[in-house]
N, C-alpha and C positions, 0 to 999 in steps of 0.2 A: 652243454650239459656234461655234466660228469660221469665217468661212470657208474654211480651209486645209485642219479637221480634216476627217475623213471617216472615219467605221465602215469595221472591218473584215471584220466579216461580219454577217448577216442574222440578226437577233435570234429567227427563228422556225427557219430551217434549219439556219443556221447555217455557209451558203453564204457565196461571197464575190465570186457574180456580179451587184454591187449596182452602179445605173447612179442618178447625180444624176435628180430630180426637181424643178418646178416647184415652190419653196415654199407653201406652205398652212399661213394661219392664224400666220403667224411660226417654224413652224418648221422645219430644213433637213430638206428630205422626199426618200428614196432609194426606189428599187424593186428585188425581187429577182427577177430573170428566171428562176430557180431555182423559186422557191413561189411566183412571183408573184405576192406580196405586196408594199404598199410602204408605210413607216413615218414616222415622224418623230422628228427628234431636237432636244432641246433643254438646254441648259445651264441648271442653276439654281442654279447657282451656288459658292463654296469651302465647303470643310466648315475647321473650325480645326482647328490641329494642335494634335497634343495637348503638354500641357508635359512633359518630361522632367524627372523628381527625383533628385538625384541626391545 
C-alpha cells in the first residue's frame, strides 16, 4: 500500500472507525476502535491481466 491508500473498513467488524497506527515490521498498521483490534496491511504486489482473445 501506498501511503495515500488507506482501508475502508475493519477486516474483522467490518467498521470503519479505523485510526493510523505506528508501522510494525514494514507494514501500514491501523486500529479499530470498534473491536479493538489493529491489523496491518501490505501490498504484494500486481496480479497480470489476463489476455483478451478475440
Amino acid at each position: 500500500m501506498t501511503e495515500r491508500s488507506q482501508p475502508n473498513h475493519c477486516p474483522y467488524c467490518g467498521d470503519d472507525n479505523l485510526w493510523p497506527r505506528e508501522a510494525e515490521q514494514g507494514l501500514s498498521a491501523w486500529e479499530c476502535r470498534s473491536c479493538l483490534r489493529s491489523f496491518g496491511l501490505k501490498m504484494l504486489g500486481m496480479i497480470p491481466r489476463p489476455e483478451v482473445k478475440s
